[in-house]
KOLVOPA-690697 format. One record per residue (C-alpha): residue number from 1; residue in one letter; z, x negated, y. Coordinates in steps of 0.02 Angstrom, whole numbers. Layout:
BEGIN
resi:resn:Z:X:Y
NUM:a:Z:X:Y
...
//
This chain:
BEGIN
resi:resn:Z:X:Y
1:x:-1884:-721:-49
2:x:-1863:-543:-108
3:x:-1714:-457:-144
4:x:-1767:-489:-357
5:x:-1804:-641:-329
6:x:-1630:-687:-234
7:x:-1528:-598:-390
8:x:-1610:-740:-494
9:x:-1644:-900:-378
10:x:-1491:-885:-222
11:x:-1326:-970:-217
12:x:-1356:-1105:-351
13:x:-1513:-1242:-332
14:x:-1499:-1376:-473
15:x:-1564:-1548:-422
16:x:-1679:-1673:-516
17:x:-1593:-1681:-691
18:x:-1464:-1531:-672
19:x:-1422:-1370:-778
20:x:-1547:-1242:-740
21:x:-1395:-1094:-779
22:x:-1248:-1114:-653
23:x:-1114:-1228:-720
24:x:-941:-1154:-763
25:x:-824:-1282:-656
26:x:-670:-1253:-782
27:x:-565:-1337:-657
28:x:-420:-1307:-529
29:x:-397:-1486:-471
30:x:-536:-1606:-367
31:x:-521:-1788:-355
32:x:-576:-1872:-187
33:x:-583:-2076:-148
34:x:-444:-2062:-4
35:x:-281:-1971:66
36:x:-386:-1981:255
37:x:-516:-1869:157
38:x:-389:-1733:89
39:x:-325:-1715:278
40:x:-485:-1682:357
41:x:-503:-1550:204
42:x:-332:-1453:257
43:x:-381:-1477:419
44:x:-534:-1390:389
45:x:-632:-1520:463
46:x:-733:-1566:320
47:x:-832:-1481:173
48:x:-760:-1473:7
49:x:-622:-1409:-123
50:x:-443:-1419:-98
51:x:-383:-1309:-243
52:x:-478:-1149:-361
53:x:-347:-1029:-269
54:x:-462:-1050:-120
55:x:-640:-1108:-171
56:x:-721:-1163:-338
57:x:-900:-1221:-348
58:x:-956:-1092:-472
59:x:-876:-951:-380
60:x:-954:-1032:-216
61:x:-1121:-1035:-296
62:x:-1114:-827:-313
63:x:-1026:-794:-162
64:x:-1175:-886:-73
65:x:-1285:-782:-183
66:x:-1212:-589:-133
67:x:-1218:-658:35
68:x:-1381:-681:42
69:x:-1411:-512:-34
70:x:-1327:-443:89
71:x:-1375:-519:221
72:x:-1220:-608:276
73:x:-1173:-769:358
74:x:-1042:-795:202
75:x:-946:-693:66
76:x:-764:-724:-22
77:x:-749:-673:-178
78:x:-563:-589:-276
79:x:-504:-533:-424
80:x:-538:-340:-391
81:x:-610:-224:-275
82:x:-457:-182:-218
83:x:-382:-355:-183
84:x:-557:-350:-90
85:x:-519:-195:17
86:x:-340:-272:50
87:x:-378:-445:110
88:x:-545:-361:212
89:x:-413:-239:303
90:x:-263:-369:333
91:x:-380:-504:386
92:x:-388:-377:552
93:x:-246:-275:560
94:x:-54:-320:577
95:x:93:-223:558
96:x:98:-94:700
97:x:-91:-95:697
98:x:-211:72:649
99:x:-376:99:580
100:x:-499:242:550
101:x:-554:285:370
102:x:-677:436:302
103:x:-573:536:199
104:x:-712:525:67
105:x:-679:362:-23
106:x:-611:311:-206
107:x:-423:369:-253
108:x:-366:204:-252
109:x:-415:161:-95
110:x:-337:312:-14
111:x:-193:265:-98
112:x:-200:76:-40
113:x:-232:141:143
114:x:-113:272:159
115:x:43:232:45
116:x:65:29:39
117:x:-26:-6:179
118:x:98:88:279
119:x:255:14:190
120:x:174:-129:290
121:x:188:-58:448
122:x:-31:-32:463
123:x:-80:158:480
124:x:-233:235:429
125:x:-310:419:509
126:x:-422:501:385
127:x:-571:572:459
128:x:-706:704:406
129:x:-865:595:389
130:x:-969:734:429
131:x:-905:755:585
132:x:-943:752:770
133:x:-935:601:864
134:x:-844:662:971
135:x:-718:721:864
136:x:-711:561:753
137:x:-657:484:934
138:x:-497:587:952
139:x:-441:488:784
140:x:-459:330:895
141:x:-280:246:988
142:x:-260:79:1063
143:x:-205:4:920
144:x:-344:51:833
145:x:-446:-115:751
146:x:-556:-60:618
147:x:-668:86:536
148:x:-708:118:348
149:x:-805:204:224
150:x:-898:203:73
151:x:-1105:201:70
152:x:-1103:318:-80
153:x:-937:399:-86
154:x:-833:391:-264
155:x:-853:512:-347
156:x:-893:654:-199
157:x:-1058:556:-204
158:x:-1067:599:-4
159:x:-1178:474:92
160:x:-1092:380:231
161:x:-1211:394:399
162:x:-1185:204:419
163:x:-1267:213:593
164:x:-1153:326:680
165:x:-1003:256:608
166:x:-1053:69:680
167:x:-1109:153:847
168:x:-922:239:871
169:x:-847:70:803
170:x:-947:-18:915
171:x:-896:79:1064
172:x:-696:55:1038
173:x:-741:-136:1018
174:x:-690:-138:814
175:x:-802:-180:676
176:x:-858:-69:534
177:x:-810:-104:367
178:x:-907:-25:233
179:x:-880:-10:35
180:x:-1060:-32:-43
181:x:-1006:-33:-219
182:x:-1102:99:-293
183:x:-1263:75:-187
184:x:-1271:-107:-222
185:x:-1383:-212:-76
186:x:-1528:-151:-210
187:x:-1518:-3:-137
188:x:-1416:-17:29
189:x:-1382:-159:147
190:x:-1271:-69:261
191:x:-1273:-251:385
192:x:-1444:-199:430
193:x:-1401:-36:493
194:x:-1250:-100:595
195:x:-1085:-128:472
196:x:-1007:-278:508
197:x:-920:-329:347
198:x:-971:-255:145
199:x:-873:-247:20
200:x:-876:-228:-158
201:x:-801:-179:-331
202:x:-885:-306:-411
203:x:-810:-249:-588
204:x:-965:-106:-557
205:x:-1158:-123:-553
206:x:-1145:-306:-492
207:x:-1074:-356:-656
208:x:-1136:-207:-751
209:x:-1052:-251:-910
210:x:-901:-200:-908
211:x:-832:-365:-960
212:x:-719:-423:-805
213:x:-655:-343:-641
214:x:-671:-419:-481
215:x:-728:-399:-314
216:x:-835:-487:-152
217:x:-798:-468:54
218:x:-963:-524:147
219:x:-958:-561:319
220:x:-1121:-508:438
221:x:-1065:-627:575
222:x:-1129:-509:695
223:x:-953:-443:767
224:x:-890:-519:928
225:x:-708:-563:873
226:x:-681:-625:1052
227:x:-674:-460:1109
228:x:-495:-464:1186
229:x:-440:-356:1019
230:x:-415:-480:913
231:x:-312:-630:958
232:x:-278:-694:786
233:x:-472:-767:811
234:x:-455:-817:987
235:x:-275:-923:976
236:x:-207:-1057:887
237:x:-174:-1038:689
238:x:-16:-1155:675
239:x:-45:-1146:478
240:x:-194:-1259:521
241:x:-126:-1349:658
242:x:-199:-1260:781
243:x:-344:-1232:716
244:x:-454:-1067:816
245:x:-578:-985:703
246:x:-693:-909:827
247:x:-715:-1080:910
248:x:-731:-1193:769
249:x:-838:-1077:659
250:x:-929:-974:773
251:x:-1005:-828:661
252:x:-916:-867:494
253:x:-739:-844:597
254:x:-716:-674:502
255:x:-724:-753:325
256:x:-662:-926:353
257:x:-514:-824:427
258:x:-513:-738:250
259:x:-519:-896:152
260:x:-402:-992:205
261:x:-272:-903:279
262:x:-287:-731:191
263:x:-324:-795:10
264:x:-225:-961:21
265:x:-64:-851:57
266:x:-128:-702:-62
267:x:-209:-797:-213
268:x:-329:-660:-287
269:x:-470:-786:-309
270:x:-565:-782:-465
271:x:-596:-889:-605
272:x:-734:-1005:-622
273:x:-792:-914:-791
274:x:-752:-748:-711
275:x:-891:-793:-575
276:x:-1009:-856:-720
277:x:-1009:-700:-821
278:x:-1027:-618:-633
279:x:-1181:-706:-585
280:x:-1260:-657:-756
281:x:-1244:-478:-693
282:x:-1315:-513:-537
283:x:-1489:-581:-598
284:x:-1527:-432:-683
285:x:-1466:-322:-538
286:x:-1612:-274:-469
287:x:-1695:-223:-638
288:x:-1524:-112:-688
289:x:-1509:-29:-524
290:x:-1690:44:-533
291:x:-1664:118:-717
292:x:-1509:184:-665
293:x:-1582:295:-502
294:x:-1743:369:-653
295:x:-1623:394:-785
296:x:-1484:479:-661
297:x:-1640:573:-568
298:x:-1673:669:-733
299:x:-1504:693:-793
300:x:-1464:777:-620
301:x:-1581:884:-629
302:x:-1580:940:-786
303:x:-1384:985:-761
304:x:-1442:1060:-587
305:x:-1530:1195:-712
306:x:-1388:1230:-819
307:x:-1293:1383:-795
308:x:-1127:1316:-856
309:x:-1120:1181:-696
310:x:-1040:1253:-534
311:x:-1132:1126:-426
312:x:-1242:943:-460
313:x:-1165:816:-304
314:x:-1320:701:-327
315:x:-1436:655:-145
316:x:-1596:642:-239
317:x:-1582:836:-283
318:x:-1687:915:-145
319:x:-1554:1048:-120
320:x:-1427:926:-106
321:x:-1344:906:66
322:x:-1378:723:73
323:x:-1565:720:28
324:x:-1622:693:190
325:x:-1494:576:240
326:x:-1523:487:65
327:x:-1708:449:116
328:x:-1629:340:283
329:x:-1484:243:181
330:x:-1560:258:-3
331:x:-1724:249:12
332:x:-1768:188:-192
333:x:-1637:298:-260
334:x:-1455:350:-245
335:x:-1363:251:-390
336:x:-1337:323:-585
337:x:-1175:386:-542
338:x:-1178:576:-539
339:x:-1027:696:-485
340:x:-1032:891:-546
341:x:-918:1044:-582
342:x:-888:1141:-725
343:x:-893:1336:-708
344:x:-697:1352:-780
345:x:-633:1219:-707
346:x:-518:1097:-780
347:x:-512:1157:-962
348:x:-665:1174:-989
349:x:-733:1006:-892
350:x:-591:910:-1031
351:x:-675:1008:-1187
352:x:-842:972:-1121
353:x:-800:777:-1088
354:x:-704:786:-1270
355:x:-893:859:-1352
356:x:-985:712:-1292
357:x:-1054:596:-1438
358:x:-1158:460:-1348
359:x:-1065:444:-1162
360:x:-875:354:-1168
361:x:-746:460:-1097
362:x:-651:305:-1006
363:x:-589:244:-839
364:x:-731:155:-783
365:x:-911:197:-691
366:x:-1082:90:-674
367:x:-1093:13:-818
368:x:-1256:4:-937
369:x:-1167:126:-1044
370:x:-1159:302:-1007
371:x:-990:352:-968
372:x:-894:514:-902
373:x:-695:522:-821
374:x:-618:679:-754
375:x:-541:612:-589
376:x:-427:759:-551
377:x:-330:713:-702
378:x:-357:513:-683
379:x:-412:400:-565
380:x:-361:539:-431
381:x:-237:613:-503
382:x:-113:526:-368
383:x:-181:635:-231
384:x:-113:806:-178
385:x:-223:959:-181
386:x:-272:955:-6
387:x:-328:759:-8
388:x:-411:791:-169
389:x:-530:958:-71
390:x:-552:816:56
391:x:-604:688:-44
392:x:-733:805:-133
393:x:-655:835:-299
394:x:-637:1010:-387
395:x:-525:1042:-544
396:x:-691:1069:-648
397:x:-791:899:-568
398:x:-846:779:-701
399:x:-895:610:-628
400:x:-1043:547:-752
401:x:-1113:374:-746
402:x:-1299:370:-833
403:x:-1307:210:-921
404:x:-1464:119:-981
405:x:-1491:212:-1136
406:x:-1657:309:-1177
407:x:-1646:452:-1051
408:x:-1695:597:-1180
409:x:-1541:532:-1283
410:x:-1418:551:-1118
411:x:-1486:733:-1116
412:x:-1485:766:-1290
413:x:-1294:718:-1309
414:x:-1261:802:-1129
415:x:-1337:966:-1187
416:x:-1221:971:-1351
417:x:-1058:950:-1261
418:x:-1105:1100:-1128
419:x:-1149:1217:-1268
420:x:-980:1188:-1343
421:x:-894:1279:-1198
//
């Protein structure tokens, strides 16, 4: 199948006599006909549901559906993005353990990674993503057991040269971890151009909506976990008495790993009606995400011509610094979220963001309503100056999500707020 047909037919197959729309399993409790049966179940020896802090059959029925978007041998699904970029990163690394990031990622994250990630004893280097190879290898130690970035970077908007990133990983024997929440696999599948595990903020395009947070780890299968690096896959897990992921689930080690060791201990699984009003984002996906790249593809340039606006950070410009790159990794358009700077700076970026009629000034992005946030003053305003120059941001940059509404309108309301400065 193609990738709209998958948004609308993967993860959930009724039988003879079924629901056609995936059932909401309102349920944390399964019954089974015998004790023998609930053994081989925490001995992961058989197929089934212990408990909804681990697996529920509507969540399963989604998980196996971004999965197959994606292109990966399974997916886990949380309660957030970030629960999703925790649990991706600890089902690796241990305390006294390192990993690489690109300094261009989401405020939160950078936060996650370099503040309580290191209360747990795991250190992160923050690297240039732009840079040399060679000098993305000085970042690498022994300890080193993982690299990350974002495919579209929030809200710097830089593309992430996927490629290069899994070919370094690759050579230091650690998989790639990548953060495709913005691209979506509509636009990006970052497992076909080497990544080894995706993750997303589900709470964005996937659900579109606005309506619940949440977030998905997919596994590619393709890493070799039996590496020498990574003994947590290769020896016995007492927890499951004795249980060794990389020999009794071969390619799905990586997730089954995440499943029922990392989320069993962690509990950020989702609800069963959490997953339901999930899936009914994801059938439409593929529909959304191509309104969002015209509407955002006008919008960008039209603030590209405006004389108040510093800079447009949008790769579909053809004087942006990512068009080319864009064309590789984003081939049917670069998202509708678009980054840009005010000439001022931060005064006049609030009063223009304060003039806006149509677009929500609110702490959120990639929804099907237009929406604007100021992340120097918000959702970044954690960082210092220097991580907030290397993440991208300016004191005038505006990060604008174009929503689904008539483009001309978008424009129309956009235009307004700029000529109150």
């Amino acid at each position: 199948m193609k990738i709209e047909t998958k948004c609308l037919h993967e993860g959930y197959h009724p039988r003879n006599g079924e629901p056609r729309a995936l059932p909401i399993y309102q349920s944390t409790t399964y019954t089974y006909d015998s004790t023998d049966h609930i053994g081989k179940l925490f001995d992961l020896t058989a197929e089934g549901h212990m408990y909804s802090r681990i697996s529920n059959p509507t969540v399963d029925a989604v998980e196996k559906k971004i999965a197959a978007l994606e292109g990966g041998v399974g997916a886990l699904c949380t309660t957030s993005g970030q629960a999703a970029s925790l649990i991706s990163i600890l089902n690796i690394l241990k305390a006294g353990d390192h990993f690489i990031s690109a300094s261009t990622i989401y405020g939160g994250t950078i936060n996650l990674f370099a503040v309580t990630l290191k209360r747990f004893g795991i250190e992160c280097t923050f690297v240039d993503s732009e840079a040399s190879e060679e000098e993305i290898q000085k970042a690498f130690k022994e300890n080193t057991k993982a690299v990350f970035g974002e495919t579209i970077a929030n809200p710097a908007i830089a593309i992430f040269d996927i490629e290069k990133f899994a070919n370094i990983a690759h050579k230091n024997n650690v998989p790639l971890i990548v953060d495709n929440t913005f691209a979506t696999p509509i636009l990006c599948r970052p497992i076909e151009f080497g990544a080894d595990i995706v993750i997303h903020s589900t709470t964005k395009y996937m659900d579109g909506h606005a309506i619940q947070v949440g977030g998905v780890i997919v596994d590619s299968g393709n890493f070799d976990f039996t590496n020498g690096k990574f003994p947590e896959f290769t020896e016995p897990d007492e927890s499951y008495h004795g249980v060794i992921y990389s020999e009794n689930f071969g390619r799905a080690a990586y997730i089954t790993k995440a499943r029922v060791q990392m989320m069993r201990d962690l509990g950020a699984y989702p609800g069963a009606n959490a997953a339901f009003l999930l899936n009914l984002g994801l059938e439409t996906l593929a529909v959304r995400m191509e309104k969002y790249c015209r509407n955002a593809e006008k919008v960008a340039e039209f603030l590209n011509e405006s004389e108040k606006v510093e800079f447009v950070n949008y790769p579909s410009l053809e004087d942006n610094k990512y068009h080319e790159i864009s064309k590789k990794y984003l081939p049917l358009g670069s998202s509708g979220v678009i980054s840009f700077s005010i000439r001022g700076g931060r005064e006049d970026a609030v009063k223009f963001m304060d003039s806006l009629k149509l677009a929500s000034n609110v702490v959120h992005v990639a929804d099907i309503r237009t929406c604007v946030l100021h992340p120097a003053s918000s959702t970044h305003r954690q960082l210092t100056d220097s991580q907030l120059i290397a993440a991208g941001i300016t004191p005038g940059l505006v990060r604008l999500s174009v929503g689904l509404e008539n483009v001309d309108d978008i424009i129309f309301d956009i235009r307004n707020a700029l000529e109150n400065i």
